[in-house]
N, C-alpha and C positions, 0 to 999 in steps of 0.2 A: 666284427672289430669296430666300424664305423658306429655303432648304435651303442656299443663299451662306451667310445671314446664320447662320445657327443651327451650322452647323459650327466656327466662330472659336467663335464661344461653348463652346458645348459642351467644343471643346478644351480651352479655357481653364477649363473647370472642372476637368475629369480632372484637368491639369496640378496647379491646387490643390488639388485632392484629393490625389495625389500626394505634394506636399510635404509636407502636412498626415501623411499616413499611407505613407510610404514602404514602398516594399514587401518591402525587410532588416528592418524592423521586426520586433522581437518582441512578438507577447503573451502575454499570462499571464492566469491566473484560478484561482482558488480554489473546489475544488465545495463547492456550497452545498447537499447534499439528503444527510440522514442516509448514505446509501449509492448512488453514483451507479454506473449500470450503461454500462460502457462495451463499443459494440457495435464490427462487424469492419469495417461499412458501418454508411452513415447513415437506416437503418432501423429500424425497433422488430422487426419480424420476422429481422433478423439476428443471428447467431450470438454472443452475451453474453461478449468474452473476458477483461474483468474486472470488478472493483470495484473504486472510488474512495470511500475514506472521508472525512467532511466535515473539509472543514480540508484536507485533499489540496492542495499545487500541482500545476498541469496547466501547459505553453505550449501556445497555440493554432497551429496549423500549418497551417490548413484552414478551410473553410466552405462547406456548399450548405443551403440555408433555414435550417429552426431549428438544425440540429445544425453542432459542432463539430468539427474533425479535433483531437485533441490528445495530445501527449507527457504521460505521465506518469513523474518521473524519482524513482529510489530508491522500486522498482523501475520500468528503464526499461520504457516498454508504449507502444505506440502505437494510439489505436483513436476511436471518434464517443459522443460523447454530445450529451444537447442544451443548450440553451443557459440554458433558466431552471433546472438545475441545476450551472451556472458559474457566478460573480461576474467579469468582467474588469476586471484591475487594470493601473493604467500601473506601470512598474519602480520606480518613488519608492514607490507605492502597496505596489507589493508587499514590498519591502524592509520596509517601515513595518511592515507584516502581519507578516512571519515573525520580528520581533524582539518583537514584541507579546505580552506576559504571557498565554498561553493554560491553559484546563484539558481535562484529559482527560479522555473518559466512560469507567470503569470498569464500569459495571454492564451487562450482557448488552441490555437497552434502559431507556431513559427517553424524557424528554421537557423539550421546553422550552415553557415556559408564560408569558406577557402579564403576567401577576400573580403575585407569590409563594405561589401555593396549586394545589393538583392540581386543583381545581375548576374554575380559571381554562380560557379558550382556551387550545385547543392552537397555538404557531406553526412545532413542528417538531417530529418526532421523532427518537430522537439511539441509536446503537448503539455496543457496545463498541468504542475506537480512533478515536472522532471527536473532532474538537479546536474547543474555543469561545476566542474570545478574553474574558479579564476586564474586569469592570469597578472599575477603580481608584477610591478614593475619596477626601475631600481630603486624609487623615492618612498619604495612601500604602498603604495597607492595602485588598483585595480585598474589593466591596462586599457584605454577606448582608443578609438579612431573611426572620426568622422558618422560620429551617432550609433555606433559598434562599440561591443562587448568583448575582449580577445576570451576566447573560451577554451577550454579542454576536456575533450570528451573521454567518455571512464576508458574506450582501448586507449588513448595518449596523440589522438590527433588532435589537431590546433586548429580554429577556425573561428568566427565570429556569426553574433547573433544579435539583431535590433537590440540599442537598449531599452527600449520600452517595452519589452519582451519580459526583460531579468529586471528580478532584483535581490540585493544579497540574502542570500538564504541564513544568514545569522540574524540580521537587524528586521527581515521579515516574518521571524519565527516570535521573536520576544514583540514585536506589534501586535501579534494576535488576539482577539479577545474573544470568546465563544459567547458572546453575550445572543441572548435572542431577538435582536433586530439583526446582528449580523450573520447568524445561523438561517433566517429568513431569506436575509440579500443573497448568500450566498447558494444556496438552496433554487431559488428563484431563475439563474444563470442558466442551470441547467434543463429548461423546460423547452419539450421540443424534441429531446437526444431520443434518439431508439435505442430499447431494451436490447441490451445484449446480455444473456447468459454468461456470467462471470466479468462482467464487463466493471472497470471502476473508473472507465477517463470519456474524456468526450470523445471519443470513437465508439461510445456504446457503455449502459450500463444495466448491471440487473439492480433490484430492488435495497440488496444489501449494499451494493458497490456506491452508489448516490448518497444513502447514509455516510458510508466511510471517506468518500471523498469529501464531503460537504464539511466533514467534522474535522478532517485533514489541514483543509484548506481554513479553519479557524482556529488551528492548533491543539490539538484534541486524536490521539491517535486510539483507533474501537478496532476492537476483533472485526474477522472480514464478512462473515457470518450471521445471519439474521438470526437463529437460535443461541449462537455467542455474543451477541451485542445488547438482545435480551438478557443478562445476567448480569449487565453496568447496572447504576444507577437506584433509583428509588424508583418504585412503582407511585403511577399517580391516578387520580380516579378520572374516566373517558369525558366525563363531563368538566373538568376542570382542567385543561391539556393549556398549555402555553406554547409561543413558538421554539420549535428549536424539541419538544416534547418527540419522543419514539413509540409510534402505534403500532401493534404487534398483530397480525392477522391470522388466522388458520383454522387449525379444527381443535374446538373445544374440548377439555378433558371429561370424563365420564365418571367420577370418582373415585376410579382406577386407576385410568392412564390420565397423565397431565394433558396440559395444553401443548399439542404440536405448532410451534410458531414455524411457519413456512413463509412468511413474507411482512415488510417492513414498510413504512413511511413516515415523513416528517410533520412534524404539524406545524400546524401556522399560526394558530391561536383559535377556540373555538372549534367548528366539525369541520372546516377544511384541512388539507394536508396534501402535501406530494410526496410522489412515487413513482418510481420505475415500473410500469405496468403495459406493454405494448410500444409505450413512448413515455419519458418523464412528464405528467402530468398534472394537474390540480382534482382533486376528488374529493367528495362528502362525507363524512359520518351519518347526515342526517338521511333518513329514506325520501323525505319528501323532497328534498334538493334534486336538481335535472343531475348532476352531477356525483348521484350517491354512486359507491363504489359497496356491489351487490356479490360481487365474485368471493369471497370469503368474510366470515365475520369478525370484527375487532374481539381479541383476549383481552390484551390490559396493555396501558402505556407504562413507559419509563421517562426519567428524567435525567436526564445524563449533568446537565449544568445548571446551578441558580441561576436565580434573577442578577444576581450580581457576575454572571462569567464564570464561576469557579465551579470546581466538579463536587458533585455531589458525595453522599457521606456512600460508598461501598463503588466507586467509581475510578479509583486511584493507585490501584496495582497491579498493573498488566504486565508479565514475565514471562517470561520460558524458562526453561529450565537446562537447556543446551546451548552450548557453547559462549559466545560474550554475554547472553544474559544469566548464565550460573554467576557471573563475574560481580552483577549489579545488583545482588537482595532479593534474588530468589532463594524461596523458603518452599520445599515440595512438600511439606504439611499442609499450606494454604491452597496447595491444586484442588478445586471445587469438581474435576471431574476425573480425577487417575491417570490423564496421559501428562501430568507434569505442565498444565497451559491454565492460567489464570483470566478470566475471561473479563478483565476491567480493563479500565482506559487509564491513560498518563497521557499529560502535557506533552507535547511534542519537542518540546526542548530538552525536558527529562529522557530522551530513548538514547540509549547508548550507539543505537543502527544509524543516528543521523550526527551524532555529535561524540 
């Protein structure tokens, strides 16, 4: 009689579960942790294959316990993190979010603090490329106190963070120029960092992650991927590379199989160039240089930006094909590889993820 009676039941919940939480539904979330490390499985022992800087959209695709299966688009990755470093937002929510007066951490690390003083609790810590939302005050005007930023972090706490940390992430987007002195400077910043395996912030980077933040940070958003970032730009010939140029390393094609590109660097102008290789470094094209880099051989360079800062001619339409980016001029005829991912770059002010 009990096991009659409790199956209607039960059904009957699913069923309003169901309605409630259809299962086309999308969700979305916002990482909330200085530097969210997204794994390959929903393990902490699995293989790390990126980062998620705070302020990041992610949509949720997945779940087994704490952790998350989640798409991260521009650049698209698909991979587990856990859940108390995601915020989940309904699409009103999130829309609200990405239109919302944010600033940007500039400086290598900070923090965000409870009270306007460095003495204060700490409630987060905050790395170069993570985005806080402002706190507006009545005059309209972006709230400080006493050399303090009022901030808000993507779960909805309130705290402050140096202002020479932040700067508004609208007016610091539309500054950018990817010119090649300043693809150089910024490039340059990061010598020193130890190679991390999927790593893109200054806690660590791999070979592609250096690329992508370097271009990030000049306005310039590139797939996350040394074989997908390889498919931006204009090929350019090894002996004629300028700075800011992308040299492609690995194992040569045989007439058969193409060229396997397994790792990246930026160049500086002539046979220098850095890379994430051990530690970000400086290294040669040329053999006879103390400093040649022996470990695999140059394929062919790319050219992501002119001389003049602007993106080159097959540089300029990076989409997905799911969810807010069906929304923006994705066209799944133009997918260069079948899973629906365009493997070009856009201006960072054009991504629908940040604005």
């Amino acid at each position: 009689m009990k096991k009659r009676f409790l199956l209607p039941v039960l059904t009957g919940i699913l069923l309003s579960l169901l309605a409630v939480f259809p299962a086309s539904a999308q969700r979305w979330a916002v990482v909330n942790f200085s530097t969210a490390y997204l794994r390959s499985a929903p393990d902490y022992e699995s293989a790390l294959e990126t980062q998620a800087l705070m302020g990041t959209v992610v949509e949720i695709i997945g779940e087994q316990g704490y952790w998350r299966q989640v798409v991260q688009h521009d650049p698209s990755y698909v991979a587990w993190a856990t859940d108390l470093g995601l915020v989940e937002m309904l699409p009103e929510e999130l829309d609200e979010y990405v239109a919302a007066p944010k600033y940007i951490c500039t400086s290598s690390l900070s923090h965000v603090y409870n009270r306007p003083s460095a003495r204060s609790e700490i409630l987060s810590e905050l790395v170069l490329g993570d985005l806080l939302r402002m706190v507006i005050g009545e005059k309209g005007r972006a709230v400080r106190n006493m050399g303090f930023c009022q901030v808000v972090l993507p779960d909805g706490r309130v705290g402050y963070t140096p202002a020479r940390d932040l700067d508004p992430f609208d007016e610091w987007t539309l500054s950018r120029k990817a010119s090649q002195a300043n693809l150089e400077k910024t490039v340059r910043q990061f010598l020193g960092i130890p190679y991390l395996w999927g790593g893109v912030s200054v806690k660590g980077m791999d070979c592609s992650g250096l690329v992508w933040m370097t271009y990030f940070l000049n306005g310039i958003l590139l797939p996350r991927n040394a074989s997908q970032q390889a498919k931006c730009g204009v090929e350019v010939p090894l002996n004629k590379l300028k700075a800011g140029d992308l040299i492609f390393f690995g194992k040569p094609g045989n007439g058969v199989e193409p060229d396997r590109v397994t790792h990246v660097g930026i160049s500086l102008g002539g046979k220098e160039f850095i890379h994430s290789s051990h530690i970000v470094r400086i290294c040669s094209l040329n053999p006879m240089d103390r400093n040649y880099y022996s470990n695999k051989p140059a394929l062919f360079a790319i050219r992501i930006i002119d001389r003049a800062g602007v993106l080159t001619e097959n540089a300029d339409a990076y989409f997905t094909r799911t969810g807010r980016g069906a929304r923006y001029g994705y066209d799944e005829r133009l997918s260069t590889d079948g899973t629906g991912t365009i493997y070009h770059a856009i201006p960072l002010k054009d991504s629908p993820w940040y604005f």
